[in-house]
N, CA and C atoms of all chains as a GROMACS GRO file, in nm:
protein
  579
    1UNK      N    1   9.368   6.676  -4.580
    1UNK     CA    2   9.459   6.590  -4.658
    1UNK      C    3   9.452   6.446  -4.610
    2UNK      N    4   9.470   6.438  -4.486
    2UNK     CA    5   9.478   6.273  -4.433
    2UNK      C    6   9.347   6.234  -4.432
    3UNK      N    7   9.178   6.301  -4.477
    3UNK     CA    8   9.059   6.247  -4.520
    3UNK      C    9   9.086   6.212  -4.662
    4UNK      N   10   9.145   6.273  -4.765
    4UNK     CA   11   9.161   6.186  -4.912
    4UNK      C   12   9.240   6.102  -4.876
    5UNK      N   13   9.291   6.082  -4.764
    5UNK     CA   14   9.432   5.911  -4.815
    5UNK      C   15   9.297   5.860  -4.733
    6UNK      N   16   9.236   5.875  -4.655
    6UNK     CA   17   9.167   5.714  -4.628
    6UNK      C   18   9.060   5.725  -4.688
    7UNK      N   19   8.997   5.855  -4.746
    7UNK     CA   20   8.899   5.831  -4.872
    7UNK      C   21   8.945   5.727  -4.984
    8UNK      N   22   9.049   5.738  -5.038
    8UNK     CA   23   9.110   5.660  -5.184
    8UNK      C   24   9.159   5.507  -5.109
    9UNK      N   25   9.221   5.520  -4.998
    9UNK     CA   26   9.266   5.394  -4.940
    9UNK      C   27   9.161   5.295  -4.904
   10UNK      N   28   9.035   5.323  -4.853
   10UNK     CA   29   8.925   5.242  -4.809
   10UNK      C   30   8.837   5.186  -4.942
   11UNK      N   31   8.840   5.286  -5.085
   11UNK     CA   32   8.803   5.290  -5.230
   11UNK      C   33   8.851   5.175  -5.284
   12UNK      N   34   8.985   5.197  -5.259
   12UNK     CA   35   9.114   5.044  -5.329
   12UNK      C   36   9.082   4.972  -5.246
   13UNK      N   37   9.046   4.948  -5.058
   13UNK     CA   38   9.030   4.822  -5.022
   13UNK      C   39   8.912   4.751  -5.091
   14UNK      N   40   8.768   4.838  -5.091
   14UNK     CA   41   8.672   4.771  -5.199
   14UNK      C   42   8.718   4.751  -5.291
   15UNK      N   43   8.776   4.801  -5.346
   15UNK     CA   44   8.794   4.718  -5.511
   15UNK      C   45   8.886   4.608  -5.478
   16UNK      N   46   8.934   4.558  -5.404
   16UNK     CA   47   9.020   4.453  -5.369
   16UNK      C   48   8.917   4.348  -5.362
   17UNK      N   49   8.803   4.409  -5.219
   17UNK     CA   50   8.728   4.272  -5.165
   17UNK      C   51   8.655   4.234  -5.284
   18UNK      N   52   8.622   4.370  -5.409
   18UNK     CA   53   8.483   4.320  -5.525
   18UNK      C   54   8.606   4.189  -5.598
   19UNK      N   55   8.726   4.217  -5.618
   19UNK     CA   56   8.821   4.131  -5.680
   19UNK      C   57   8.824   3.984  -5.642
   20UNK      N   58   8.812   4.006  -5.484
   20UNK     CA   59   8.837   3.844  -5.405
   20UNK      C   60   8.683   3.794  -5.447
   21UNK      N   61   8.574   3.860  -5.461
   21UNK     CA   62   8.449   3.830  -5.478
   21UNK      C   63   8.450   3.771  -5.590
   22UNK      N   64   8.524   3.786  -5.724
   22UNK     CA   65   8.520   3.709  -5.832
   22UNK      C   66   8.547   3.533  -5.832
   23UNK      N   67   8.614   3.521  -5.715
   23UNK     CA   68   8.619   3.378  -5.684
   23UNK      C   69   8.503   3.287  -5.698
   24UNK      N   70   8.403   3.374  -5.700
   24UNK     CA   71   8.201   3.323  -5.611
   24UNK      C   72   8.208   3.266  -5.794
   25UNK      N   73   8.250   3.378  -5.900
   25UNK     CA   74   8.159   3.373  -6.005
   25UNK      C   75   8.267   3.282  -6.067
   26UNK      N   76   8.325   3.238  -6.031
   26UNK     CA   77   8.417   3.128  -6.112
   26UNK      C   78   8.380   2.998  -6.068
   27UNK      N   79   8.373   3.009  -5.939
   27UNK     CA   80   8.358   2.817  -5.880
   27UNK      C   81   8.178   2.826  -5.911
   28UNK      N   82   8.067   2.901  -5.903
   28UNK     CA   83   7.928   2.875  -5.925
   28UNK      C   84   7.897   2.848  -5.763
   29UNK      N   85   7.825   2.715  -5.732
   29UNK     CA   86   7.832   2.613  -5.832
   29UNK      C   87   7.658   2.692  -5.949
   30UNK      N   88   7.520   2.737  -5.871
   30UNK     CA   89   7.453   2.734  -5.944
   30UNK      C   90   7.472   2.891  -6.011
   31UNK      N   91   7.400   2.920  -6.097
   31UNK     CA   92   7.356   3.070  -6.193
   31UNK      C   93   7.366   3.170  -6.045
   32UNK      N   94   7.279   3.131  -5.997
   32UNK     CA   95   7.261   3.257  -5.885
   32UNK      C   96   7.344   3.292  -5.769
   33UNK      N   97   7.474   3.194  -5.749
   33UNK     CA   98   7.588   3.213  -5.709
   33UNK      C   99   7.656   3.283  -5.816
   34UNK      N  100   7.658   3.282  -5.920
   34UNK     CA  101   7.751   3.339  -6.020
   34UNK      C  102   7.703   3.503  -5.999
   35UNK      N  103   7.550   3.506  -5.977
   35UNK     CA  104   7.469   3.628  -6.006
   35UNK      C  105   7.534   3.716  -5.872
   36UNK      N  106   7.547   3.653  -5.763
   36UNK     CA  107   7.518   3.744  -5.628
   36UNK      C  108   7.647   3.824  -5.629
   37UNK      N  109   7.748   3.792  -5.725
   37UNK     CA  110   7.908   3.886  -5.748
   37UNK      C  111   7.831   4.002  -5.835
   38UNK      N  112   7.733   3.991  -5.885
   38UNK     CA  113   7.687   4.106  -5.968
   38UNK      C  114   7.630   4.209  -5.857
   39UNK      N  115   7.562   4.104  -5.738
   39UNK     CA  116   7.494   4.236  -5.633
   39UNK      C  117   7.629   4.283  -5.550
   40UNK      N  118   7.682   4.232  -5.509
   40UNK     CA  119   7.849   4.225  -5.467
   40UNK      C  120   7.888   4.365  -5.534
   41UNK      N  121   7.899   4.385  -5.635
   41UNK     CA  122   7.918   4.476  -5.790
   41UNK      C  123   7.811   4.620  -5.745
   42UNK      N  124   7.723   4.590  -5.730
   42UNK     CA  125   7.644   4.674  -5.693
   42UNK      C  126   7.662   4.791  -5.578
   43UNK      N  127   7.632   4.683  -5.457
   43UNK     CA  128   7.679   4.795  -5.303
   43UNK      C  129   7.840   4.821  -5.345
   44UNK      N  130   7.920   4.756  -5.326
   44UNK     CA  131   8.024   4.768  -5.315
   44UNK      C  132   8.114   4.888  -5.424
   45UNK      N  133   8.044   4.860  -5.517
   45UNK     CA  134   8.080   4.977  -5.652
   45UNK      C  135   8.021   5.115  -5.579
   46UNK      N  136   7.908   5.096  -5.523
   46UNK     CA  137   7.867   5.249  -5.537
   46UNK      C  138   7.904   5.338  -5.444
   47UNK      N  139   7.981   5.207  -5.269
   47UNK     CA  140   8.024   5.271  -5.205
   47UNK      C  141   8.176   5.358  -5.223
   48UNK      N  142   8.261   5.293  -5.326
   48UNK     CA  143   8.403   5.300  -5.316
   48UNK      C  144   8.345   5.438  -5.437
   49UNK      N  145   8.257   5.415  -5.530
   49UNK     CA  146   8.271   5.557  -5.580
   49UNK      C  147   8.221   5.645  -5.563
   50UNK      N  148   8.104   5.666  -5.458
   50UNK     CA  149   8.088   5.792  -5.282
   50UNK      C  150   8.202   5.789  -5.253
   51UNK      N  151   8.262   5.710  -5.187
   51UNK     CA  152   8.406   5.748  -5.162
   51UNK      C  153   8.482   5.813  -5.259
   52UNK      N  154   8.524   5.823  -5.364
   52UNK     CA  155   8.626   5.863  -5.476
   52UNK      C  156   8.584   6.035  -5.480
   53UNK      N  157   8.437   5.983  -5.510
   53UNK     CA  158   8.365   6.178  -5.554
   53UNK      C  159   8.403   6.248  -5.434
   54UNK      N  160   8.439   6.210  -5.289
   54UNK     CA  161   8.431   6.282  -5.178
   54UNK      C  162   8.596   6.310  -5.196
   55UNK      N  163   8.701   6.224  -5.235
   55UNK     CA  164   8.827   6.233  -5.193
   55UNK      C  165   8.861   6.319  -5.284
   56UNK      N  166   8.811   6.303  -5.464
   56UNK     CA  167   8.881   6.393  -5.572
   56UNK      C  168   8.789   6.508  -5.586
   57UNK      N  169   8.694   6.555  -5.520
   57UNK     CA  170   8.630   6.649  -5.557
   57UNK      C  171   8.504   6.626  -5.683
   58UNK      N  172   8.522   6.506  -5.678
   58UNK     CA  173   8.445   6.515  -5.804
   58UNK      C  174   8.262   6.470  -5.787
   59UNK      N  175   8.234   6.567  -5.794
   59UNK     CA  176   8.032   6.540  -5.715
   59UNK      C  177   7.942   6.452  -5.844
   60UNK      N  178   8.022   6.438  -5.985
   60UNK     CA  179   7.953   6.403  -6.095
   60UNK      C  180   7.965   6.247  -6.076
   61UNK      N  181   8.062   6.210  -5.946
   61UNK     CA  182   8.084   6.073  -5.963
   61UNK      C  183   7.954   6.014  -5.859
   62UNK      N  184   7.868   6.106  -5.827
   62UNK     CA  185   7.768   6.024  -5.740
   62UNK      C  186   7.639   5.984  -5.842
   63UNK      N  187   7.682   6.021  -5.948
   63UNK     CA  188   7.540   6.024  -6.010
   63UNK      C  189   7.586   5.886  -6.108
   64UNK      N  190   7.710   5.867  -6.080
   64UNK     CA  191   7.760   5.721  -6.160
   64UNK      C  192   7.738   5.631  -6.089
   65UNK      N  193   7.754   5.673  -5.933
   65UNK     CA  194   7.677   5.547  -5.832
   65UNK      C  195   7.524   5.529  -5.821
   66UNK      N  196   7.506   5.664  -5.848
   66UNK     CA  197   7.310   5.607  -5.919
   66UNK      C  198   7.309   5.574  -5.973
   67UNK      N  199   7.352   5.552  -6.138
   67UNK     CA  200   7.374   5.449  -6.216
   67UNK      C  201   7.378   5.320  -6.165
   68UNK      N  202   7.506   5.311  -6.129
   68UNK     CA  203   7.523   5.140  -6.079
   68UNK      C  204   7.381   5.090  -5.995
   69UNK      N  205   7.370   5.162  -5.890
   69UNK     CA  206   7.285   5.133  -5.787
   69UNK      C  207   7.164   5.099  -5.873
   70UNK      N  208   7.108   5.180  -5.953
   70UNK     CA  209   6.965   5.126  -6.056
   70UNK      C  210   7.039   5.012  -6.176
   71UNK      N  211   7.144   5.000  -6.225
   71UNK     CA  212   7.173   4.889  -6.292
   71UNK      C  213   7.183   4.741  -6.237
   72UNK      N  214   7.236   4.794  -6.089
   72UNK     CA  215   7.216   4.634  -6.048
   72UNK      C  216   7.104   4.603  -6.017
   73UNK      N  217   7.033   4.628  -5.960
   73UNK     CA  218   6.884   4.603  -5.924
   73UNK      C  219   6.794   4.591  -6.042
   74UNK      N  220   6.845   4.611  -6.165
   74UNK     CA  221   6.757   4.551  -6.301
   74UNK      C  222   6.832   4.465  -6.356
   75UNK      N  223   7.011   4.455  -6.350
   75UNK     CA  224   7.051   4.338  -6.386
   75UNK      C  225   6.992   4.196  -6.314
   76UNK      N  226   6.980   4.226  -6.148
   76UNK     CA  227   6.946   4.109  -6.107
   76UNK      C  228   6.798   4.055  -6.096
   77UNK      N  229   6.701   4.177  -6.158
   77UNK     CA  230   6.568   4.150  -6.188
   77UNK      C  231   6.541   4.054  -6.270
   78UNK      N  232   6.603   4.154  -6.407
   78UNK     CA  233   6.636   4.072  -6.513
   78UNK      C  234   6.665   3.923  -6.530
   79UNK      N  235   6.735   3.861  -6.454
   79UNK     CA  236   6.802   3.737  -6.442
   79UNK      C  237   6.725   3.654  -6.395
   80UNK      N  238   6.661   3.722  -6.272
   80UNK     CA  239   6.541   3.612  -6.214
   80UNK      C  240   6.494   3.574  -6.323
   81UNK      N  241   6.408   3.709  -6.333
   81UNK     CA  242   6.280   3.698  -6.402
   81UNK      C  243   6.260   3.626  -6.577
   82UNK      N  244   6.400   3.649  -6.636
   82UNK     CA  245   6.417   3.604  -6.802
   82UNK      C  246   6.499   3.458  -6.768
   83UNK      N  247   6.578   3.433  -6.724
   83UNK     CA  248   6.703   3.331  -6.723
   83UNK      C  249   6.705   3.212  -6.667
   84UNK      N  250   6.656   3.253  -6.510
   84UNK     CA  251   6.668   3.173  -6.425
   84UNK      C  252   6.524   3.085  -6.404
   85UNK      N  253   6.398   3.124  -6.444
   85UNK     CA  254   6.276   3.099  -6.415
   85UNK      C  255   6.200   2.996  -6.458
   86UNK      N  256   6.183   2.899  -6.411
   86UNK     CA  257   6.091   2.764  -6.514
   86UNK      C  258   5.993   2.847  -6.542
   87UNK      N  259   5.890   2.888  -6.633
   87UNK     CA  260   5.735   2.900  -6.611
   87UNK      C  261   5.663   2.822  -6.609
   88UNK      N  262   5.635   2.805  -6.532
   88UNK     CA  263   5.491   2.673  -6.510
   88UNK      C  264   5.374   2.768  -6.481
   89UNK      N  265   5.249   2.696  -6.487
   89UNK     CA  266   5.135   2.767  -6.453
   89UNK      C  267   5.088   2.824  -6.351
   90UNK      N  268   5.157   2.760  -6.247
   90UNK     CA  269   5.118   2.827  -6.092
   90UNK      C  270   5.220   2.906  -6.099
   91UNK      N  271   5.342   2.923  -6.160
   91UNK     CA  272   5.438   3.001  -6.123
   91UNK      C  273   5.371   3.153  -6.149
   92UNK      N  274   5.279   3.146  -6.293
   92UNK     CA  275   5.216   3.265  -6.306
   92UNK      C  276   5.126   3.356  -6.277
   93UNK      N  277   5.063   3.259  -6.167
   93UNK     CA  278   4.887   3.282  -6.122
   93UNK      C  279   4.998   3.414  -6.001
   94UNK      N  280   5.112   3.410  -5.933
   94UNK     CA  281   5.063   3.498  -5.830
   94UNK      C  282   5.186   3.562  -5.811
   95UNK      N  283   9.253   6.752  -3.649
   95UNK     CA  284   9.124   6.652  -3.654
   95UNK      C  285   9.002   6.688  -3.622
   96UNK      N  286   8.920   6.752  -3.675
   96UNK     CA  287   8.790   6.822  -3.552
   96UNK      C  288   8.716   6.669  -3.565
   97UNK      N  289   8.637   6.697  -3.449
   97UNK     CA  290   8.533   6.591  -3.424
   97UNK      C  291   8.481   6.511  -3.555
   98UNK      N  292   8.397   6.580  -3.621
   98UNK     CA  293   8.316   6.561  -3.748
   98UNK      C  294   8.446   6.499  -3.805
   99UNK      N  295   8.516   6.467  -3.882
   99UNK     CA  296   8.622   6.423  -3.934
   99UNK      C  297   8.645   6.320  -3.842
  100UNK      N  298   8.675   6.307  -3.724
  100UNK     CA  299   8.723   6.151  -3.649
  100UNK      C  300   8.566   6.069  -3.664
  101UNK      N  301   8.466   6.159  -3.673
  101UNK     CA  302   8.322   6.057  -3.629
  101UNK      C  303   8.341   6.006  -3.818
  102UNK      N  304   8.325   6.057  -3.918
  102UNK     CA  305   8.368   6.024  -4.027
  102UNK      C  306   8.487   5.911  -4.036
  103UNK      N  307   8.563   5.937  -3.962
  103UNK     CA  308   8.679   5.857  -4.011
  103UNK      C  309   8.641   5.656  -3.900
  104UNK      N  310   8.604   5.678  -3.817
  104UNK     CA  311   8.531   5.542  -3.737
  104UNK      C  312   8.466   5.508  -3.809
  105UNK      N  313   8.325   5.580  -3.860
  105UNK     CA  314   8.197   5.506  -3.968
  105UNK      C  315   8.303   5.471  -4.074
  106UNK      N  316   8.346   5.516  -4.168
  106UNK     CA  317   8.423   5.439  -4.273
  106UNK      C  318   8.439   5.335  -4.230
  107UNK      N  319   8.546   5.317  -4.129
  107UNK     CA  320   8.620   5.218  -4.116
  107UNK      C  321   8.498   5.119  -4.077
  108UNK      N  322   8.450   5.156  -3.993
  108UNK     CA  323   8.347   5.012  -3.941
  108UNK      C  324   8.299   4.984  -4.128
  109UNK      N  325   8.278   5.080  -4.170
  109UNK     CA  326   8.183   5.032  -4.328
  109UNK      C  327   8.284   4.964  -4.383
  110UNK      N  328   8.396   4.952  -4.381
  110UNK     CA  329   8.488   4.854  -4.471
  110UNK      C  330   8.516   4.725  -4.400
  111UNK      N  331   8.478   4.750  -4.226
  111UNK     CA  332   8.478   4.593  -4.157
  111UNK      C  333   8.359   4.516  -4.255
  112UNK      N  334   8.251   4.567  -4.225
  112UNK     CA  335   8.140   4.504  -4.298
  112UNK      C  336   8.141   4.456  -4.433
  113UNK      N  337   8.185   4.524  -4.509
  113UNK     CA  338   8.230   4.516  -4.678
  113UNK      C  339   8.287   4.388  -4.660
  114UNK      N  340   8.410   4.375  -4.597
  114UNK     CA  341   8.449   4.239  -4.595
  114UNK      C  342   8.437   4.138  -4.536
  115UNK      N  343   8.304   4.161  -4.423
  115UNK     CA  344   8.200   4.040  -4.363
  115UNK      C  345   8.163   3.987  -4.500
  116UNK      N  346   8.066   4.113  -4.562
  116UNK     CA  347   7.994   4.054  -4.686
  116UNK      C  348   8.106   3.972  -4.806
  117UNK      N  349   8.208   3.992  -4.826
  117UNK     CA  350   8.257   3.932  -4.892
  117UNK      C  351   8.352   3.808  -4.836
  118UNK      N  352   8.361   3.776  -4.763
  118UNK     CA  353   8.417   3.707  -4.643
  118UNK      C  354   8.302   3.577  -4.694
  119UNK      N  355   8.228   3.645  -4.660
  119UNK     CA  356   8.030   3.530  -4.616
  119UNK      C  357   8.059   3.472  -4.756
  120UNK      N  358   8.047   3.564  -4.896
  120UNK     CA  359   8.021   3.515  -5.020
  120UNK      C  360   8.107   3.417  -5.066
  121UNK      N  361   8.206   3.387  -5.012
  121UNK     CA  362   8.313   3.285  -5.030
  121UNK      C  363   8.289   3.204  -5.001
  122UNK      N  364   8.242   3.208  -4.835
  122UNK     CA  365   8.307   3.096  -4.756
  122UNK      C  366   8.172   3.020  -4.712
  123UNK      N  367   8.027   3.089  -4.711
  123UNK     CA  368   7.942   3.026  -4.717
  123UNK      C  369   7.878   2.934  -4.747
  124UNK      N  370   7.818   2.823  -4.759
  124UNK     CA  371   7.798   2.686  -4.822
  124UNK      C  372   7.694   2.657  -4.931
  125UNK      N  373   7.596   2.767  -4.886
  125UNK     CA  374   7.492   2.791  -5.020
  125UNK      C  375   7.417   2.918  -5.058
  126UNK      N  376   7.360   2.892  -5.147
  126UNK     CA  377   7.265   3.014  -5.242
  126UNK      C  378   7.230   3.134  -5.102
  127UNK      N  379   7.152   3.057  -5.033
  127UNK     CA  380   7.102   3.125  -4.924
  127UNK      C  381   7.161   3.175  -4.811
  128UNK      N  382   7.265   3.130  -4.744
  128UNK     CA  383   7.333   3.173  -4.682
  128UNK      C  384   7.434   3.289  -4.749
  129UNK      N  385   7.470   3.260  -4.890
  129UNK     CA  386   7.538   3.403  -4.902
  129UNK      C  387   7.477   3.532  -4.936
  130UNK      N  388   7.339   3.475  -4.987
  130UNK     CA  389   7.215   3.603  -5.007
  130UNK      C  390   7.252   3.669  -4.843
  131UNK      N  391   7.227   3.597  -4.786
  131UNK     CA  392   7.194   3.660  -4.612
  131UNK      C  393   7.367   3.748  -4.596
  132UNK      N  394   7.481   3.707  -4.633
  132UNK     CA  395   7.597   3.780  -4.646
  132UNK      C  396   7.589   3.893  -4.664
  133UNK      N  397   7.555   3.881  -4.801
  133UNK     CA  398   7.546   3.984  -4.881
  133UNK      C  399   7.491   4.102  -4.877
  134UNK      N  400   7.371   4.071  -4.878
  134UNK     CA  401   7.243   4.159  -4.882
  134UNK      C  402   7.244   4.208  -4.734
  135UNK      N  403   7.275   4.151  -4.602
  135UNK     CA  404   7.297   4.267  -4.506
  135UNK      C  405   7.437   4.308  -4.482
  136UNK      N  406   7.486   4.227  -4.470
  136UNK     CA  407   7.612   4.295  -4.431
  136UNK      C  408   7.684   4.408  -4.517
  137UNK      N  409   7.662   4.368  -4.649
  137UNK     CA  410   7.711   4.471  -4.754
  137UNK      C  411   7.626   4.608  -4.788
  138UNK      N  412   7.499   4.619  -4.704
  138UNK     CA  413   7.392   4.744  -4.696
  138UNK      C  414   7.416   4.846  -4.560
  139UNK      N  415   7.483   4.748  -4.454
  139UNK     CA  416   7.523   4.803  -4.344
  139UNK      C  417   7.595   4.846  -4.359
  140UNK      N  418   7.726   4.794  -4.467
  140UNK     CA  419   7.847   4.828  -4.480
  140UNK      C  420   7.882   4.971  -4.577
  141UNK      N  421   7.738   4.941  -4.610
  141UNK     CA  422   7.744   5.095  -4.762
  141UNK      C  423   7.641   5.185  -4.622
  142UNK      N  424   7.570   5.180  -4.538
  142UNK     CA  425   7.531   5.249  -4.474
  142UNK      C  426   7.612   5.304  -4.394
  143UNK      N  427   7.714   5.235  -4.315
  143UNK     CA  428   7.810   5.299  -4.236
  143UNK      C  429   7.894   5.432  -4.352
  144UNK      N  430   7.954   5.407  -4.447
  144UNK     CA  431   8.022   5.473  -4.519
  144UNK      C  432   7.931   5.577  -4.572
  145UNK      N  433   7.815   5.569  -4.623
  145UNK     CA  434   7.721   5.694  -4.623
  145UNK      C  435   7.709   5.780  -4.544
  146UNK      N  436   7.675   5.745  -4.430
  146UNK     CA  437   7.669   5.821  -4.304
  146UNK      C  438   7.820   5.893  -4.265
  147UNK      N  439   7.955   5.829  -4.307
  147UNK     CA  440   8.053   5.926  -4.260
  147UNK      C  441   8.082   6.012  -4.396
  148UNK      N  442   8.028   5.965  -4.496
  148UNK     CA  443   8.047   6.105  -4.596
  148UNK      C  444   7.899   6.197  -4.586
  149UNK      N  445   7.837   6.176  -4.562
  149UNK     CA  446   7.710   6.285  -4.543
  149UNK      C  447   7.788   6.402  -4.437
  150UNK      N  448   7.843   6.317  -4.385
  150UNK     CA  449   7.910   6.429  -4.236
  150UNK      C  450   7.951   6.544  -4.314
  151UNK      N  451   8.040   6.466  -4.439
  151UNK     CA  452   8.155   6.524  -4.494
  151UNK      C  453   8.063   6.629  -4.591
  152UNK      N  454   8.001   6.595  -4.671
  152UNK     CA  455   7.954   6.644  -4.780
  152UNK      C  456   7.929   6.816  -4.836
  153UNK      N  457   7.922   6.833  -4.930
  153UNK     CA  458   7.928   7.029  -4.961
  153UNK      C  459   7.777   7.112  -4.913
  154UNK      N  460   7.710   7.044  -4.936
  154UNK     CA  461   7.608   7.055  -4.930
  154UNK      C  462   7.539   7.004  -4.846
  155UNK      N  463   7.356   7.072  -4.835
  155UNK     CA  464   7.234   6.974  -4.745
  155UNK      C  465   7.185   6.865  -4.919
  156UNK      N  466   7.189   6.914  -5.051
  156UNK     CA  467   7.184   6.873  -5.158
  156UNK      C  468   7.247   6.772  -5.170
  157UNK      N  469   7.377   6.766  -5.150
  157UNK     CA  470   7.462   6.608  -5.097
  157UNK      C  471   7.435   6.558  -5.059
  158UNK      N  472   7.387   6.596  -4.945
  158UNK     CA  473   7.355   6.495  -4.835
  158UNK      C  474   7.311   6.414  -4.841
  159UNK      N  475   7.154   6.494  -4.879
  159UNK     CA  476   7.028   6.415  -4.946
  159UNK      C  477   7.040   6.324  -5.057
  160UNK      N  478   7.130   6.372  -5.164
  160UNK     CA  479   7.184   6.279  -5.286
  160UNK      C  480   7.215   6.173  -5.229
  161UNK      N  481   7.320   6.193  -5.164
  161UNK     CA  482   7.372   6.042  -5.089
  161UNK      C  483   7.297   5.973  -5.016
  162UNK      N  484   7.229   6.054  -4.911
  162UNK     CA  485   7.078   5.921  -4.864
  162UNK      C  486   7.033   5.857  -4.941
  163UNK      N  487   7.029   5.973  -5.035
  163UNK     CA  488   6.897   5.833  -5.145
  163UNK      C  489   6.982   5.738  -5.202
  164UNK      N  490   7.057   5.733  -5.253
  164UNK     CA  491   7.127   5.640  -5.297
  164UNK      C  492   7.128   5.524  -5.232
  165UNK      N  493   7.173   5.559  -5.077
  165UNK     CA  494   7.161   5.422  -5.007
  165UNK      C  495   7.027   5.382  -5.010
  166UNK      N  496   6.931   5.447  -4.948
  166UNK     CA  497   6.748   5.423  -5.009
  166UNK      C  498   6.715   5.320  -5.105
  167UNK      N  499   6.771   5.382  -5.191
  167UNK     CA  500   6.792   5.311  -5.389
  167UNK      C  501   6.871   5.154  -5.343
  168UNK      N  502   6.950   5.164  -5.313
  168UNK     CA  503   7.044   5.040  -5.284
  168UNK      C  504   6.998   4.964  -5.218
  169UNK      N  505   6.876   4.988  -5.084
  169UNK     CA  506   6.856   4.914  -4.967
  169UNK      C  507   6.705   4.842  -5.041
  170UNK      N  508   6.624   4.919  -5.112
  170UNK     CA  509   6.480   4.875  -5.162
  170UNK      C  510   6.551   4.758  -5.249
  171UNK      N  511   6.647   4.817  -5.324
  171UNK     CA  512   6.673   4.711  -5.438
  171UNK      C  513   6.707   4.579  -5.363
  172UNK      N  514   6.842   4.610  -5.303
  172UNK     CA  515   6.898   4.449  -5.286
  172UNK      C  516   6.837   4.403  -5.166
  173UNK      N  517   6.690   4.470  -5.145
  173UNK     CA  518   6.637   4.347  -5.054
  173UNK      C  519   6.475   4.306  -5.102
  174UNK      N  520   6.482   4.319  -5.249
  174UNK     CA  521   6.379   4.297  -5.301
  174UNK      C  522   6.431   4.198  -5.407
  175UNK      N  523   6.575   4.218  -5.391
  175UNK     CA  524   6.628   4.108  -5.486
  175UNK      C  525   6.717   3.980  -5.426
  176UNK      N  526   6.688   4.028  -5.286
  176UNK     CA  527   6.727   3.872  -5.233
  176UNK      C  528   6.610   3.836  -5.190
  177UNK      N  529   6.476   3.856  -5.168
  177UNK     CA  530   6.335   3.787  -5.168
  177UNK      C  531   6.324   3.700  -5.362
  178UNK      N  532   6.383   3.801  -5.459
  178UNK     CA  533   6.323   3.708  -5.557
  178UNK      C  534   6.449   3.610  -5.584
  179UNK      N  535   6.565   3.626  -5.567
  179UNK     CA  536   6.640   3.513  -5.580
  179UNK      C  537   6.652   3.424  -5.477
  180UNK      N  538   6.616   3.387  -5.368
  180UNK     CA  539   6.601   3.302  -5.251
  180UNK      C  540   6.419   3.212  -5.280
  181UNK      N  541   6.352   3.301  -5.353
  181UNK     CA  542   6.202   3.235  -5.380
  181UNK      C  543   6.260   3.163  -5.490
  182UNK      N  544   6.320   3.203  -5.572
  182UNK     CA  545   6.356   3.147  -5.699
  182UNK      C  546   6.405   3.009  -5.670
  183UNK      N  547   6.538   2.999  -5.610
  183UNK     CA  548   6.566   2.937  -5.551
  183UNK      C  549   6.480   2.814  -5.491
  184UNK      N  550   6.455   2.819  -5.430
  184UNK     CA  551   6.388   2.750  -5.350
  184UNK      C  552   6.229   2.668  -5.454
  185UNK      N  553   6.198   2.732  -5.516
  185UNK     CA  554   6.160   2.690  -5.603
  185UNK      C  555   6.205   2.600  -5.731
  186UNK      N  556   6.300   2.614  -5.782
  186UNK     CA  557   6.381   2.566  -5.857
  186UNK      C  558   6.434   2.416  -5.775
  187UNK      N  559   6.383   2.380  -5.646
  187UNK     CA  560   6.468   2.294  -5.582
  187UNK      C  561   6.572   2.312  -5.521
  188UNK      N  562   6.645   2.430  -5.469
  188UNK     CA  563   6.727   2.409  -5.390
  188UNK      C  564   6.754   2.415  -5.263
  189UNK      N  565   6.787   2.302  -5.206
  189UNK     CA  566   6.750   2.278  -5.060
  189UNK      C  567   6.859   2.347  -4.969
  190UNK      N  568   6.760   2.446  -4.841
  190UNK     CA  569   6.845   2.516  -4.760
  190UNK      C  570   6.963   2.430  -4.691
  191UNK      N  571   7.107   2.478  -4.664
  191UNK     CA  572   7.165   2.436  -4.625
  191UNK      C  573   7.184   2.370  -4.446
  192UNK      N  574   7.167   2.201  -4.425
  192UNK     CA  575   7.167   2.212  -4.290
  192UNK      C  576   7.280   2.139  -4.243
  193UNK      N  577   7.323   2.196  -4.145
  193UNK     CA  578   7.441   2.101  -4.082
  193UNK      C  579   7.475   1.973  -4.077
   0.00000   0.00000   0.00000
């Protein structure tokens, strides 16, 4: 019993710190400060919901942190690679 | 309390010190690069500590393993994605931060 209160209690402190983390994506200043609350989003999501699946019993919630875990790592691919990128010619050679 | 449960219950906690190094850093840091460096370790250590005290926990050797990989998954990614956003960076012109 006292492993689900600090399972769910340590869950809500991440979701607190991902909350204070929204500060990053409001002030910038550039794109990729705005972006790094998305990797922020990432670890931090997948740990608090390992944590959750362990406290409620629920084992289907790890496969939602594989989710996240492969979504952020293509959201922030993505961003480089489409958004953020001048192409110039040497940028492409390598 | 058996053992396994207190060694579980320390790793958490150290994993939520770290959680809020990494988010601590992402604030208060001064640029692009310095909060990549926040982030990307402190917040992998911090999901590693907490892996490691639920593996303790877990139903299974199938868990277990689920949950390693995950961190695996997490650790290739966000450190293949602070090499391309720090190159990016830096490319784009932005100059590392110096005192």
């Amino acid at each position: 019993m006292s492993m689900q209160v600090l399972y769910s209690a340590v869950a809500l402190f991440l979701l607190l710190t991902l909350v204070a983390g929204l500060w990053r994506v409001l002030r910038g200043p550039t794109p990729a400060d705005r972006m790094l609350a998305a990797q922020l989003f990432g670890t931090t999501a997948v740990a608090s919901l390992l944590l959750l699946a362990e406290a409620f019993g629920r084992p289907h919630l790890r496969d939602v942190a594989l989710v996240f875990a492969l979504l952020a790592a293509v959201t922030a691919v993505a961003f480089v690679m489409r958004t953020w990128t001048v192409w110039e010619d040497d940028d492409v050679a390598d | 309390m058996s053992l396994t449960e207190l060694l579980t219950f320390f790793l958490i906690l150290a994993g939520a010190v770290f959680f809020l190094a990494g988010t601590v850093g992402l604030l208060r840091f001064p640029d692009v690069f310095t909060r990549l460096h926040a982030l990307t370790k402190a917040d992998n250590v911090g999901l590693g500590l907490v892996v490691a005290g639920l593996a303790l926990q877990a139903e299974s050797w199938a868990a277990t393993g689920k949950i390693l990989l995950i961190w695996l998954l997490v650790l290739l990614a966000s450190a293949s994605v602070a090499h391309l956003v720090a190159r990016t960076a830096l490319r784009k012109g932005i100059r590392p931060w110096k005192r």
